[in-house]
C-alpha positions as CSV (number, residue, x, y, z in Angstrom):
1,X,-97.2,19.2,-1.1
2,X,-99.8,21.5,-1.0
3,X,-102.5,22.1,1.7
4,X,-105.1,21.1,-0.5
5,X,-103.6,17.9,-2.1
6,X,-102.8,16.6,2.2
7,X,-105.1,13.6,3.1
8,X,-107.5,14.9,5.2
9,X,-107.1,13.5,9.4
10,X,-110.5,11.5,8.5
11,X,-108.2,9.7,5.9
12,X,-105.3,8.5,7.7
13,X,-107.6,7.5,10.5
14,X,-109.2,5.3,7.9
15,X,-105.9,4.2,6.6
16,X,-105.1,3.3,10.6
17,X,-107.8,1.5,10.7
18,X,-107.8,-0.4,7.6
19,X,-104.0,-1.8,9.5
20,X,-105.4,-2.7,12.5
21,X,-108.3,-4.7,10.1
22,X,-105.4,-6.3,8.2
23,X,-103.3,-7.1,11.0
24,X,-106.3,-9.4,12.8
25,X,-107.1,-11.1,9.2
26,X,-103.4,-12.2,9.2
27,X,-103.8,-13.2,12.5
28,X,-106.2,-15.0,11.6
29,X,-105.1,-16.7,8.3
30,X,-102.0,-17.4,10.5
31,X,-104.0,-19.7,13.6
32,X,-106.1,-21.6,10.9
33,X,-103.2,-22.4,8.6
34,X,-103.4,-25.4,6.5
35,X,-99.2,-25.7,6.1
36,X,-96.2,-24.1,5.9
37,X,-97.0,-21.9,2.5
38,X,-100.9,-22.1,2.8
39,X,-102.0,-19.2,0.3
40,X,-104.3,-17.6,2.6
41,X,-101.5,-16.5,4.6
42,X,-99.6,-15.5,1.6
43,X,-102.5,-12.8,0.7
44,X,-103.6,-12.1,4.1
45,X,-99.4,-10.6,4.2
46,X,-99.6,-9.6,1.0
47,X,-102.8,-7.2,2.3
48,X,-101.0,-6.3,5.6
49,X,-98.0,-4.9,3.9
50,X,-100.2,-2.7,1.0
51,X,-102.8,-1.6,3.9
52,X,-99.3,-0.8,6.2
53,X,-97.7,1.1,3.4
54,X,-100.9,3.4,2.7
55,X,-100.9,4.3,6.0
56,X,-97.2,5.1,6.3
57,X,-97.6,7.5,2.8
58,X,-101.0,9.3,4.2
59,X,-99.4,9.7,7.9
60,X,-95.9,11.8,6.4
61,X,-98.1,13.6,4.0
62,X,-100.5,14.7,6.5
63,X,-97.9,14.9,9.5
64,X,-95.0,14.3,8.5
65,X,-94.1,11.1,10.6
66,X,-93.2,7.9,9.8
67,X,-94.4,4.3,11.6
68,X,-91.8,3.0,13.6
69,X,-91.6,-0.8,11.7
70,X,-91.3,-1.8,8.2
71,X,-93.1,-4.9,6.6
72,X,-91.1,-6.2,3.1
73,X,-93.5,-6.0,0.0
74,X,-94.5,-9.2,-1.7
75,X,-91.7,-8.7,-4.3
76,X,-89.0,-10.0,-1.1
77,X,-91.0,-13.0,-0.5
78,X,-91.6,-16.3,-2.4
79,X,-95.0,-16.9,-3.9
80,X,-96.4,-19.7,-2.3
81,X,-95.7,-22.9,-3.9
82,X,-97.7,-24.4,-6.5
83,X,-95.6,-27.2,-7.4
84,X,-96.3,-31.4,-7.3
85,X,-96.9,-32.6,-3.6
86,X,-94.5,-35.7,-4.4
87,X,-92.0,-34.1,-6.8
88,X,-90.6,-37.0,-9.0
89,X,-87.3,-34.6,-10.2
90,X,-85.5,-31.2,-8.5
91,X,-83.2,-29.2,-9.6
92,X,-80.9,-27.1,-7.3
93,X,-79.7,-23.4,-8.3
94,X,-76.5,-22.6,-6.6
95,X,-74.7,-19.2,-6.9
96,X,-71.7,-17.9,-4.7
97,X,-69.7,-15.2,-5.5
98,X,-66.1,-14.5,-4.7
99,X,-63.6,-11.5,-4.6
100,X,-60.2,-12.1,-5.9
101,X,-58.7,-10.9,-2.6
102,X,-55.1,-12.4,-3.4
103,X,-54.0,-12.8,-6.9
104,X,-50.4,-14.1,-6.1
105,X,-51.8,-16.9,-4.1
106,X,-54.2,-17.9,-6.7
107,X,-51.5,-17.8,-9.3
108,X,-48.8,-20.4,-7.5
109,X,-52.3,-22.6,-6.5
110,X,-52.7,-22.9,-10.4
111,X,-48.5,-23.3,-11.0
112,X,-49.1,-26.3,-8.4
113,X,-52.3,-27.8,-10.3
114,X,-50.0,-27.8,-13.8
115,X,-47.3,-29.4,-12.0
116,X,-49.1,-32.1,-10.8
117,X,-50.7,-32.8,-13.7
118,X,-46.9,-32.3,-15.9
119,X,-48.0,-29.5,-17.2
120,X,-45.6,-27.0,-15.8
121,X,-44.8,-24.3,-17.8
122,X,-48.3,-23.9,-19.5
123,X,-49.2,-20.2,-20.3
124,X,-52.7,-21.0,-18.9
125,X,-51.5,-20.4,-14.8
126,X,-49.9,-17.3,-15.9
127,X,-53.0,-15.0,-15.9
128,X,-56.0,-14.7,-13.5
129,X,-59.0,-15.7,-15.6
130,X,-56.8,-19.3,-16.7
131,X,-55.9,-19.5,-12.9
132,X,-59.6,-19.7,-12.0
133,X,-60.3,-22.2,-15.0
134,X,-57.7,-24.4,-13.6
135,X,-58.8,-24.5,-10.3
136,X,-62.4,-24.6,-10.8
137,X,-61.6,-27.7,-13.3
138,X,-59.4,-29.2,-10.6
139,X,-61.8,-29.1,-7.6
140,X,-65.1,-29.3,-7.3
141,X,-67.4,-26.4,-6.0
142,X,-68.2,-27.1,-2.4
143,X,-64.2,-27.9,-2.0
144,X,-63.6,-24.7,-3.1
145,X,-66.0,-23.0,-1.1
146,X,-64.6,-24.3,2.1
147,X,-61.2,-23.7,1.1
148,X,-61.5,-20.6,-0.8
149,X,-58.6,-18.7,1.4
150,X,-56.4,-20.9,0.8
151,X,-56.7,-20.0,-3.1
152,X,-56.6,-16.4,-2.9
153,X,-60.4,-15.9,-2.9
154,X,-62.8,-13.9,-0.5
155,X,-66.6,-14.9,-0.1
156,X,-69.5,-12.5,-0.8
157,X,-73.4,-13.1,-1.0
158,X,-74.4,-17.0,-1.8
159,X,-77.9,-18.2,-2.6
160,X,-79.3,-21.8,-3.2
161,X,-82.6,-22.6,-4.5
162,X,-84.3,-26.1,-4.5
163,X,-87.0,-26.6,-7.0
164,X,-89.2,-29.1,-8.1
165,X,-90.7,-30.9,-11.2
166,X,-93.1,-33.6,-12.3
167,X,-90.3,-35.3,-14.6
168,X,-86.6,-34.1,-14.8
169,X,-85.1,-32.0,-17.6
170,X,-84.4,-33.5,-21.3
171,X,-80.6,-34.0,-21.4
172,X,-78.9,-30.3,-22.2
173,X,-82.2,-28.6,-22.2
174,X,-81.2,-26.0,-19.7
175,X,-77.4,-25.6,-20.3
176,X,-77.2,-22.2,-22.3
177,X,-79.2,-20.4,-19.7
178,X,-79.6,-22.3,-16.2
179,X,-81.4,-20.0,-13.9
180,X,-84.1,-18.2,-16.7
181,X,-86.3,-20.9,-16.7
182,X,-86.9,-21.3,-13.0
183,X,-90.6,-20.9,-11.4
184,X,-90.6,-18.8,-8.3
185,X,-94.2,-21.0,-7.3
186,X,-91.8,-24.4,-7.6
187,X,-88.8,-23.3,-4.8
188,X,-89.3,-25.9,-2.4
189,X,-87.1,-23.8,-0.1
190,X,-83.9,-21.1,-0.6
191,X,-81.1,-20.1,1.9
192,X,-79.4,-17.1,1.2
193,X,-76.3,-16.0,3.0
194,X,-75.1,-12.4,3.0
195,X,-73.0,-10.0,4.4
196,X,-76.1,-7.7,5.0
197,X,-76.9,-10.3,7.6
198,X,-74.2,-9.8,9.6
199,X,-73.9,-6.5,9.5
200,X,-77.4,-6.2,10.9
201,X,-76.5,-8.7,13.4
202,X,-73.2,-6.6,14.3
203,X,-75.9,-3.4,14.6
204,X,-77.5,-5.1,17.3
205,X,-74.3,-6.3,19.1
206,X,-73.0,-3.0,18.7
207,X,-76.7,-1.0,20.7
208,X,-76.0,-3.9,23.2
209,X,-72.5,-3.3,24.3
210,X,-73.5,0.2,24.2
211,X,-76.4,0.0,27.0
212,X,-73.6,-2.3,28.3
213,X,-71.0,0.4,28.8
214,X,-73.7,2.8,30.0
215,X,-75.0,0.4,32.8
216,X,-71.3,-0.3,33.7
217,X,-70.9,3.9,33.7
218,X,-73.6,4.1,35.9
219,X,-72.6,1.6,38.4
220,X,-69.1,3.2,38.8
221,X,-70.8,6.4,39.0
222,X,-73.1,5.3,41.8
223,X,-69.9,2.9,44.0
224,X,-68.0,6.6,43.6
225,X,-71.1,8.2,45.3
226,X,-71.6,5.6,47.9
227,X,-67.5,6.0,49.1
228,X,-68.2,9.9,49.5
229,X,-68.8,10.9,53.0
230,X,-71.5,12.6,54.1
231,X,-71.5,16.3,55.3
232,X,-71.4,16.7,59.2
233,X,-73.8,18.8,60.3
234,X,-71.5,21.0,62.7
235,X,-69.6,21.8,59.5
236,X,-71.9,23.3,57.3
């Protein structure tokens, strides 16, 4: 970027303190909230995080630095919910994906699903995709979820939305496409489950044992100095 196309110092110390402005409105919003997704809190975030991020653009472009924290934009959050206060119907959106870690043992699951039912011999167990239709026919979801080693499958990312309505759906209404229709400003609540999680959990663990090992370094260090003897003074 050019000289003259930098912000000037006069604007990132405006952008600074248009953050420190946003941060006590959220404050704010936050001590006088009215419930759980009060909409005042939704835009006093949604202000925080635009006021943060022109800061953190005019502070590398004038200095090159960065801020040290990072607040998610309004596209990772939920929009705060719009829906009835006594919903009279919900619906819940469930997605979990699998990795077929084990093909063999998915196979003979299926071979032992046709042979219970007498249908041993069937060409359907003899591939993968008529392996998965026979198991997922045979058991329902949540079984499979909790047993999914057992059948040759390996868990990735799972979400599950609960929504609300005034009146349930007309029967077959939503079939063809399940999750198109759904309102972000009607999700009661959502749990997601991820491997990203973890791995920013196992991040943490990791800088922990690390300061562990260095503390534990530095204690041997220091018994090894207090068994050396000191100097007489005749010998030096």
């Amino acid at each position: 970027m050019s000289d003259a196309a930098q912000p000037t110092a006069a604007e990132v110390r405006a952008a600074a303190e248009a953050v420190k402005t946003a941060l006590d409105r959220h404050l704010a919003a936050v001590e006088r909230r009215s419930g759980e997704d009060d909409p005042a809190v939704y835009e006093a975030f949604n202000q925080l995080a635009a006021a943060a991020e022109v800061y953190d653009e005019l502070l590398y472009d004038r200095y090159d630095e960065v801020t040290p924290f990072e607040i998610p934009g309004a596209e990772d959050a939920l929009p705060p919910y719009t829906g009835p206060e006594e919903p009279n119907a919900l619906s819940v959106l469930i997605r979990r994906d699998y990795a077929v870690a084990e093909p063999q043992r998915l196979l003979a699951q299926a071979q032992r699903i046709e042979a219970a039912d007498g249908d041993e011999g069937s060409p359907a167990s003899g591939t993968v995709h008529g392996a998965l239709g026979l198991l997922f026919g045979e058991f329902e979801p949540d079984e499979i979820a909790s047993r999914h080693k057992e059948f040759g499958l390996e868990e990735g990312d799972s979400t599950l939305w609960v929504t609300a309505a005034d009146e349930p759906a007309d029967p077959g209404e939503w079939l063809e496409a399940p999750f198109e229709q759904v309102d972000p400003q009607q999700v009661v609540c959502r749990f997601d489950v991820s491997a990203v999680f973890d791995d920013e959990i196992d991040d943490v663990d990791d800088e922990d044992d690390d300061a562990e090992d260095l503390e534990d370094d530095l204690d041997t260090d220091l018994d090894e100095d207090e068994d050396l003897e000191p100097l007489d003074a005749d010998r030096r």
